[in-house]
N, C-alpha and C positions, 0 to 999 in steps of 0.2 A: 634705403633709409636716409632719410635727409641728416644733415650735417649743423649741429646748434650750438655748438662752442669750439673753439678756436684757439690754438697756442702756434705762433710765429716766432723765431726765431733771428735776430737782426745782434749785425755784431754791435757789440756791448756799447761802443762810443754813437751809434747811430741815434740812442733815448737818447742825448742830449743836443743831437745836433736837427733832429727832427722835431716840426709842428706836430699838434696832435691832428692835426688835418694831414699831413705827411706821412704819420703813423699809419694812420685808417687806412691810405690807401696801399699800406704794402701788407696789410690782414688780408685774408680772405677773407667776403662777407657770405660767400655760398659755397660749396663743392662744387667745384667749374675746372677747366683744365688748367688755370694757375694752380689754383691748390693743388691739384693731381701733381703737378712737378715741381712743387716746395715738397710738400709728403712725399716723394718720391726720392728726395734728396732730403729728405731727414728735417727738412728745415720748417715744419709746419704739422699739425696733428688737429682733427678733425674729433668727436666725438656726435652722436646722437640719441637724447636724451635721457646719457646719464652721466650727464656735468655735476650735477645736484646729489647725486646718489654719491658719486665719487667722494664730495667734499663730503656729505656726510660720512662716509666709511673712516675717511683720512680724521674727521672732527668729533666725534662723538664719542670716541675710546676713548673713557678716562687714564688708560694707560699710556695714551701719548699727549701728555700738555704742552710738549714742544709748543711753542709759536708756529715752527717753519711748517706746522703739519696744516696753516690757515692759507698758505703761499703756493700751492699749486693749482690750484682750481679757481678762486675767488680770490687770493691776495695780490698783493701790488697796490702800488697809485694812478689814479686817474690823470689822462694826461692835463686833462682840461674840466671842468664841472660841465657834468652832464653826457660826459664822454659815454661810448660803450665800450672800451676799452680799458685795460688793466694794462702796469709795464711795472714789469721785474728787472730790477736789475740787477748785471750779473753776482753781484754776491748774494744777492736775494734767490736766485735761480742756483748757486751753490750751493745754498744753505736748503731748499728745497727739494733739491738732487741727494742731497745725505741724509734728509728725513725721509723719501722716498727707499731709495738703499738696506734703510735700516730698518721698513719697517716690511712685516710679513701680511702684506697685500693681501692675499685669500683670508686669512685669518682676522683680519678688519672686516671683512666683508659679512665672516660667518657670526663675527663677535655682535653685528651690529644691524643682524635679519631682520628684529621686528620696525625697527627706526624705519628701515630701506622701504619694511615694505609697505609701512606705513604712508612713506613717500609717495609709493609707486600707485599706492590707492588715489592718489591725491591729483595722478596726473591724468586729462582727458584722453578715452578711447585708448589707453596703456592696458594688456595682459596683465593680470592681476602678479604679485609678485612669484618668484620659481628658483629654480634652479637655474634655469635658463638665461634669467636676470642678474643672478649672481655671476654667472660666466662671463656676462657681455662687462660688468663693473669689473672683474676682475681682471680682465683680458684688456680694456680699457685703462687701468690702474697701471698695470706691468707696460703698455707702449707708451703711457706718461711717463713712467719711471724712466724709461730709457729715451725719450723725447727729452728730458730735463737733464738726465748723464750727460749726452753728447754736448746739449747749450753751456753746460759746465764747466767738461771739457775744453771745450771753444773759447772761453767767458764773453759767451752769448748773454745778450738781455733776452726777456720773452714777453711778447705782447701776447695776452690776451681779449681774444673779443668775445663778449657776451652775446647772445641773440638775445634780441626781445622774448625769443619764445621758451628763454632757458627758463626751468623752474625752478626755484629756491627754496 
């Protein structure tokens, strides 16, 4: 399965001292053997094609209005207009990390089926939605959660990169 959104992991002082042309180039734009040994050292997390699902899972319970529940998927600032990149900064990526923590991941997921699968309807040559979909968001959700711990911990910033082909 190919690889369509992106979370890197750069210490916290690096967003201010980095171009957004700077930036881009320490994202991964594919699954290639950089990324293999940033994700292998925790420093990088890859998903494919359920970025979109994720944010809705994390966005659509009205039982979390948190803000920080819009900050792990699609929140952050642009480095630059027009960028395909997102940059958390580390208290953004704290604050993220404890909305993550606190929230019961599977049970977003179940609370929020028809939304997802409504999604899932939505995206080209995608199996229609399952169980099976539920697993890969959920299992995806839990290695964010602990992708965002560790940048936390660290007071990491987090770039994300969007694909063109992520769907929203």
């Amino acid at each position: 399965m190919s690889v369509d959104h992106f979370w890197c992991r750069l210490p916290g002082r690096a967003v201010d001292t980095c171009s957004p042309e700077e930036l881009g180039e320490l994202v991964p734009r594919s699954r290639d053997h950089r990324y293999d040994r940033l994700a292998a050292d925790g420093l990088a997390l890859g998903v494919g094609q359920t970025a979109a699902l994720m944010e809705l899972a994390l966005t659509e319970n009205g039982l979390h209005p948190d803000p920080a529940a819009r900050l792990p998927v699609y929140g952050g600032a642009r480095p630059a207009a027009g960028a395909e990149m997102l940059v958390l900064r580390p208290e953004q990526v704290a604050a993220a990390s404890a909305f993550l923590r606190g929230s019961a991941l599977g049970e977003l997921v179940r609370q929020q089926n028809t939304v997802l699968a409504r999604r899932v309807a939505q995206l080209d040559s995608a199996p229609p939605w399952s169980e099976t979909w539920a697993t890969r968001v959920v299992n995806d959700l839990r290695e964010l959660r602990d992708f965002f711990a560790g940048a936390a911990a660290a007071g990491d910033a987090v770039v994300v990169r969007e694909s063109a082909g992520t769907v929203r």
